[in-house]
N, C-alpha and C positions, 0 to 999 in steps of 0.2 A: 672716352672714360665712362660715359654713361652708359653708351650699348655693352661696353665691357660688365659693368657692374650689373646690369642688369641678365645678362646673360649667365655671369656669376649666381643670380638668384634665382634662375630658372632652373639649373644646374642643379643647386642644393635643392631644391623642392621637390623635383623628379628625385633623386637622392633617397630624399624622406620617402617620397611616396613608393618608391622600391624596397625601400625597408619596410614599411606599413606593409606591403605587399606581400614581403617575405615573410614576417611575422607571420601573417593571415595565415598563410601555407602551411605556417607550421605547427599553428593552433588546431585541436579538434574541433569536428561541428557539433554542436550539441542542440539538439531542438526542446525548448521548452514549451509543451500543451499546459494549460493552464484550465482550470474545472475550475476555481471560483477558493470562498472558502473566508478563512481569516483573514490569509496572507494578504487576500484581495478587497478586506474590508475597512472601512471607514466609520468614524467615530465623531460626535459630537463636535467633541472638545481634543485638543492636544492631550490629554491625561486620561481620556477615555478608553481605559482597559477590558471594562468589560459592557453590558447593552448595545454594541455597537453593530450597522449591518453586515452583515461578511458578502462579498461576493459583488461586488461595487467595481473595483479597478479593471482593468482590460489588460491583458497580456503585452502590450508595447508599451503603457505604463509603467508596470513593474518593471519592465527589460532596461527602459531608462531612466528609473531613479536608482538602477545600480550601474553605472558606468565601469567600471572595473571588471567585469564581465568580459567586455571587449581585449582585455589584459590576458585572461586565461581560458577563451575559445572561440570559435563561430558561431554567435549566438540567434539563433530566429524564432521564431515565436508563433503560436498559433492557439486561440480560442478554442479550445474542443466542444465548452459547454462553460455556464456560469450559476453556477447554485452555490448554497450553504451544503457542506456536504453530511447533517445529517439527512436530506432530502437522494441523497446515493441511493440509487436503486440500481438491477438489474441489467434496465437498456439500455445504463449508460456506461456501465462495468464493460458489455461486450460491444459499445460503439467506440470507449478509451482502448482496449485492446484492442481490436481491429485496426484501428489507426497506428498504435503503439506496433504492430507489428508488420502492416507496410511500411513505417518510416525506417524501423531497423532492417529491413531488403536490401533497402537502399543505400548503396555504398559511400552517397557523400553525408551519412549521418551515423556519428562516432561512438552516439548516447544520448539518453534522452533525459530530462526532469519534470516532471508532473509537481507541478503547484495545486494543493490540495486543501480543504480543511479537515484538521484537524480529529473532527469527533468521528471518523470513519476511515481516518488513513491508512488504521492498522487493515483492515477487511479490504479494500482497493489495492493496498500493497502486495496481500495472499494470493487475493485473488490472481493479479497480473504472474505473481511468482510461477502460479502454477500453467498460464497459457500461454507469457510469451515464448517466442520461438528463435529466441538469437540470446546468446551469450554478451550483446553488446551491456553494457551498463546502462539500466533505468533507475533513476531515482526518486522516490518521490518527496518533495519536502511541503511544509507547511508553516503555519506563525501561530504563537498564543495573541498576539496583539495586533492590533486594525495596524495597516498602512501609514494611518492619522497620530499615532500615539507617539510622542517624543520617546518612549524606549522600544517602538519597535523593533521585532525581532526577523520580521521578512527580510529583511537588505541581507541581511550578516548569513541567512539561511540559506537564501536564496543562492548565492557566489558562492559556499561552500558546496551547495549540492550541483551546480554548473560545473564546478572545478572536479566533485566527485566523478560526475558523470563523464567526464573527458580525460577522465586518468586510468592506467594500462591495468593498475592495483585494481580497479572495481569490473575490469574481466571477469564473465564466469564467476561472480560474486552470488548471484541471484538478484531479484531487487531489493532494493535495499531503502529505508529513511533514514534523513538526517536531519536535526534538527539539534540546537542547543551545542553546536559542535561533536556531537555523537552521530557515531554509526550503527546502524544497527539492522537488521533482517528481517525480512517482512514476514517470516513463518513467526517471529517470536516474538515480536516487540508488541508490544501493545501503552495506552492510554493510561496512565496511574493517577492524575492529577487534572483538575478540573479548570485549573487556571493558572498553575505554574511555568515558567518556561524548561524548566526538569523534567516536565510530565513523562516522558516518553522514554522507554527502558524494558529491559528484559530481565525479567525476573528471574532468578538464580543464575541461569546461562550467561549473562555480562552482555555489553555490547561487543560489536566485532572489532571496535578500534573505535579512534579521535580523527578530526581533521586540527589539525596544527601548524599553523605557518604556511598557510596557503600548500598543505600538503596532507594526504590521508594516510596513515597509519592503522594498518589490521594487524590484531593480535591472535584473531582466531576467523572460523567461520562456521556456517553451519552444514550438517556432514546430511542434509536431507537434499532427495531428488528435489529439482527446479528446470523451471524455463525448457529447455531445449532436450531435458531428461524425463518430462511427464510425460504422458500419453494423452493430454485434453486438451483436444480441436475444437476451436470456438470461431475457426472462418466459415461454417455453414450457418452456422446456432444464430435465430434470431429471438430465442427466448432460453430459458432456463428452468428445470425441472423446481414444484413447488416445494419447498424447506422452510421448515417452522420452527421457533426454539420457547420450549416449556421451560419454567425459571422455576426449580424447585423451593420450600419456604414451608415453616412448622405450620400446621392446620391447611394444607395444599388441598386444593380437589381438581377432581379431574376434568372441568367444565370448560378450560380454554383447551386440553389437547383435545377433547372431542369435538370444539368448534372446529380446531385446524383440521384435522380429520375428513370432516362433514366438510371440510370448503376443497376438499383433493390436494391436502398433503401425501406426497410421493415419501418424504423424510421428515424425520421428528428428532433433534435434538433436544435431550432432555440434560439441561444443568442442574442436574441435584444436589446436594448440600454433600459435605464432604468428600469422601472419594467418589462421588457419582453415585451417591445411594438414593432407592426409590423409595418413596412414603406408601404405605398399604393402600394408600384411598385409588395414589393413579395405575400401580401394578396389571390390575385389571384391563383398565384401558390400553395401555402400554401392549399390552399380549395380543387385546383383540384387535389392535392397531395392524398388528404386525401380522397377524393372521390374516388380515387382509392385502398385506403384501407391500405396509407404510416399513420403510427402514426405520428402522430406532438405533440409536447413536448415543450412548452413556459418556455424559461431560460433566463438568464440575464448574461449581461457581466458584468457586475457591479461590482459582485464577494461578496455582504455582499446583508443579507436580504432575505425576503419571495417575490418569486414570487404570488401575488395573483390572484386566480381565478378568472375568472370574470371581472379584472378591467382592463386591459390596453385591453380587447380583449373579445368579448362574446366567453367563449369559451364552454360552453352548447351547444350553436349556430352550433359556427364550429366544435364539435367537437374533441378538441382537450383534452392536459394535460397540464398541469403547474409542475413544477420543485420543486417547494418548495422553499428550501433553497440550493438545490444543484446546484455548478455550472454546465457549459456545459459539460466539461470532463466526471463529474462522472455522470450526468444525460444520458449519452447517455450509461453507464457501465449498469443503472438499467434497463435501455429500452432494452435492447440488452438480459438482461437474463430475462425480464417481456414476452418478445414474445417468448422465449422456453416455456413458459407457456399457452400464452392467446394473443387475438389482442384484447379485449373488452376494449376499450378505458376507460369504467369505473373500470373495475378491475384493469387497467395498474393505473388510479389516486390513486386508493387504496394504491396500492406500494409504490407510490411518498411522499405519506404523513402518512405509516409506515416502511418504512426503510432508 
């Protein structure tokens, strides 16, 4: 009776673990790189929302204080780098995508998610939109609150953007954040809110859907070139052309664009006040910037709306671009991989107003 019984328990165990097994199979893999950030920080105190340090936790930490995970894919985990992410720079933009686009080669990875902070996700989001090179789904998500804070918002973001990442819907999407149960596009989304967990939205445009019930829902998307439809190779590139952005303001001079200038700015985004108008003081500079062969790029602080061609500035004239609809942030990300390509100020508009 005993070897029967026991035998019986052998049985069922194998059982389970053929089931565990099948599941696995049937789950996508999703690899989460983890850069640092909120998601990954820690706080004083349990209520410590905000002075807290970001970029503390380790990628198998986060992976296991969400166990649910293991419910909705193949989860593994990898350190790419640990900062607070206004410290984002350049080398690390094309060491995350280099990486970000050997993993998606790779056929046993289905999707990816980038744990990020927050005050630079919109600009890391762009950027990746424009070089990776696989239609797979990358997501990148983030938290308004430390790790540490009883309402932390990692846990809940983090299983949404893993489940994002591993579902058929966020194909051919581009990349995408999510955060707060919103979807949204990395051309458009930007930072509204300084410490809310709403922060994160698209102005006029809408997000592209909700995640809901352990499921994503898109109601739209965005109809600009991405990923695998750019033309910007960044597997040679071990640097990036210099870009500067002038922040237009009443009584302005022109003494930081001719610092950037003078230090070998290749590109000058200029965020001018309303429709991207210039103040008479920097006009001058502006020309003989560009006489020198600096792009200049007409944006707007405004943050909503089309810069248009032509109207607050001849810029046939001067020679110059217009922004479109993007702000200065990510307007200087397109400028910056337009001249690994090209300086023809008309092929750089080309850019502006297809991706």
């Amino acid at each position: 009776m005993l070897a029967r019984k026991f035998i019986s328990q052998i049985l069922v165990l194998l059982c389970l673990a053929a089931a565990a097994a099948a599941q696995a199979q049937n789950l996508p893999n999703v690899m989460i790189l983890a850069t640092g950030g909120t998601i990954a920080g820690t706080g004083a105190t349990s209520t410590t929302t905000v002075g807290y340090t970001a970029a503390k936790v380790g990628v198998d930490a986060l992976i296991a204080a969400v166990p649910e995970l293991q419910k909705v894919a193949n989860v593994k985990g990898e350190q790419v780098f640990q900062i607070a992410s206004e410290n984002m720079n350049n080398d690390y933009w094309l060491k995350l995508a280099k990486r970000v686009n050997t993993l998606l080669a790779q056929n046993d990875v289905d999707g990816i998610v980038i744990t990020h902070g927050t005050d630079t996700i919109e600009e890391t989001a762009y950027f990746l939109d424009l070089v990776v090179k696989s239609k797979k789904p990358v997501v990148i998500v983030g938290a308004m609150r430390p790790s540490t804070a009883i309402s932390a918002d990692g846990p809940i973001n983090l299983y949404n953007a893993v489940l994002l990442a591993g579902s058929k819907e966020a194909i051919g999407k581009g990349v995408l954040v999510t955060l707060n149960d919103q979807i949204n596009a990395a051309r458009e989304v930007t930072k509204t809110n300084t410490s809310t967990l709403d922060t994160f939205k698209t102005p006029e445009l809408g997000f592209l859907g909700y995640i809901q019930g352990s499921k994503p829902f898109f109601y739209r998307q965005s109809t600009r070139k991405n990923t695998v439809d750019t033309p910007f190779d960044i597997s040679n590139l071990d640097k990036l052309p210099q870009v500067d952005i002038v922040y237009g303001y009443a009584n302005m001079n022109p003494i930081a664009l001719n610092a950037f200038v003078a230090s070998g700015a290749q590109g000058i985004i200029h965020a001018g006040v309303g429709d991207g108008s210039l103040n008479n003081t920097v006009v001058p500079s502006l020309t003989e910037a560009r006489k020198k062969g600096v792009v200049i790029v007409r944006a707007s602080r405004v943050g909503q709306g089309i810069v248009a061609r032509n109207g607050e500035a001849d810029d046939d004239k001067l020679d110059f671009v217009v922004s479109d609809t993007l702000n200065a942030q990510k307007a200087r990300i397109l400028l910056m991989l337009a001249l690994t390509r090209t300086t023809d100020t008309k092929e750089i508009q080309k850019m502006f107003w297809e991706y």
